[in-house]
N, C-alpha and C positions, 0 to 999 in steps of 0.2 A: 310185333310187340313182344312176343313170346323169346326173341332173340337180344331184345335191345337189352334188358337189363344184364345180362349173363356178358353181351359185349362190351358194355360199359365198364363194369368188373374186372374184365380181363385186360381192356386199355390201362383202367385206373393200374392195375397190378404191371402191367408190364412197365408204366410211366415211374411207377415209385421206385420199381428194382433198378431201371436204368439212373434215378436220381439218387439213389442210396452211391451206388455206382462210380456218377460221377462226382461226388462228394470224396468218395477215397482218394480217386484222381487229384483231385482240386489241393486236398490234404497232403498227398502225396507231391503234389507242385510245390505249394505251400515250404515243405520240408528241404525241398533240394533247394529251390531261392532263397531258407536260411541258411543252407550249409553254406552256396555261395557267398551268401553277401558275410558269410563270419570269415570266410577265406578271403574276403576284398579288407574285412576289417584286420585282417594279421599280415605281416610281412617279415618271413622268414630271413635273415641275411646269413650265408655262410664264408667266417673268420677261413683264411687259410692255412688255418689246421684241419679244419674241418667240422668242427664247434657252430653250431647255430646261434644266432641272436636272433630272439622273439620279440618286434614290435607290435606292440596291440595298439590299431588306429583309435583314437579319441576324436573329441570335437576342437579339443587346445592341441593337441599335439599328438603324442606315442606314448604308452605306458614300455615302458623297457626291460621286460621280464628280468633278464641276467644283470640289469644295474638298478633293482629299484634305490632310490636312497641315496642316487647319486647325479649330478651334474651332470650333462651328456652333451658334445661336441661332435655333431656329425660333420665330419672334413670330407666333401667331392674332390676327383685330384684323377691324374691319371699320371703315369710314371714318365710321360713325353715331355709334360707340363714345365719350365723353368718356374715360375713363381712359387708353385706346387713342391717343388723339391727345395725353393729356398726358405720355406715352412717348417720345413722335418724339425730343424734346431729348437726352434721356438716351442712345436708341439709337442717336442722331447720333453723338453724343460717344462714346461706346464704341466705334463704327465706324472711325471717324476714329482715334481712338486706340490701336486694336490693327490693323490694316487687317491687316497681313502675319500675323495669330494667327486674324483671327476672321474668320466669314462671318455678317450677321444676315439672313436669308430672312420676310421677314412674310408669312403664308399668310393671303389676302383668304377670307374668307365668307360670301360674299355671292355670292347667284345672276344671272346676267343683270346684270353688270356693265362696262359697255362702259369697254375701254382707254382710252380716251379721258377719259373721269370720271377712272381714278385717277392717269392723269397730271398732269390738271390738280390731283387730291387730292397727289399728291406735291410740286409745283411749288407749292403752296399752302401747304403745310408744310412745304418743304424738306427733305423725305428723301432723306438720302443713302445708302440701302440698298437690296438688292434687293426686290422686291415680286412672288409669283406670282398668278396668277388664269386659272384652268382649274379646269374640273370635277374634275382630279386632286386638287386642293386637299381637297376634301371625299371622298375617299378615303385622303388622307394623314392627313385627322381620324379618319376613322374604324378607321383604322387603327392610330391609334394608343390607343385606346378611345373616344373620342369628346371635344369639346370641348363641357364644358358652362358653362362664363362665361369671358368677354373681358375684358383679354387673359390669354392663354394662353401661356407660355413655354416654351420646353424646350430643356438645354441638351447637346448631343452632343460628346462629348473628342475628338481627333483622328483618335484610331480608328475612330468613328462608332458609339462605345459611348453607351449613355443613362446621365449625370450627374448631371441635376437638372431640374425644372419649378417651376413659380410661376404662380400662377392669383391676378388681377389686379395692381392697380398695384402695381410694387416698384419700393424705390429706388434709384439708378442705383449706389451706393458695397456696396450688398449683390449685385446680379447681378457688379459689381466685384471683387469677392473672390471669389466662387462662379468665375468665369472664370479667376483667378488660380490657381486652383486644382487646374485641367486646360489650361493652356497649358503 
């Protein structure tokens, strides 16, 4: 008897130091599953200059760090693509034509593609929009459920709410109106 209370004491003590313990653990999990999931919530895309665009995931769509305030036009496409390169014209012209309304972003999908190729792919076609190519790319596809035929459009309001999409060639006077319609 003369031992029980003093063992008692010393369980209860070692039971609380190990629960204080795993509370910092638990805390310190806690901490890294938010860093994650704020890393699931962003997706980086790198223009090739080299220039990052910031999408911050929402529940309607992406807030678009570098366009708040603007119209967003995310174009899938790859440089193989016919339909895809019969678009450049169109998305020139729209470009050009709302420049202060819209941003058009073409997200490249295509793996192991050296900057250099879609410079020269741009200079070739005279695009005058932005172009990403990073591995984000095919996170931001799949994130958005996945891209299954080229091209692929989608179009975000200024709030960086989701609008509309279009899965292949459309013509320049209907994405026209569709824009008109969230500027």
């Amino acid at each position: 008897m003369r031992f029980l209370l003093p063992t008692i004491i010393l369980i209860a003590f070692i039971f609380s130091g190990c629960s204080e313990k795993d509370e910092l653990n638990e805390q310190q999990i806690k901490q890294v599953q938010t860093e994650e999931k704020k890393d699931n919530n962003k997706i980086l895309l790198t223009e090739i200059s080299g220039k990052q665009i910031t999408l911050n995931v929402t529940d309607k769509g992406f807030v678009f760090e570098e366009f708040k305030d603007k119209v967003v036009l995310l174009n899938f496409f790859t440089t193989w693509c016919p339909p895809c390169k019969a678009e450049i014209p169109h998305l020139n012209s729209l470009q050009n034509r709302y420049k202060n309304q819209l941003q058009i972003i073409s997200i490249l999908l295509e793996e192991k593609k050296e900057n250099q190729e879609i410079i020269s792919f741009m200079n070739t076609n005279n695009i005058e929009y932005t172009i990403t190519n990073s591995p984000e790319n095919f996170k931001l596809a799949n994130h958005i459920g996945g891209v299954k035929s080229i091209p692929y459009m989608i179009i975000y309001d200024k709030n960086g709410t989701y609008f509309k999409h279009y899965v292949g060639a459309i013509p320049e006077e209907m994405i026209e109106a569709d824009l008109k319609k969230v500027m």
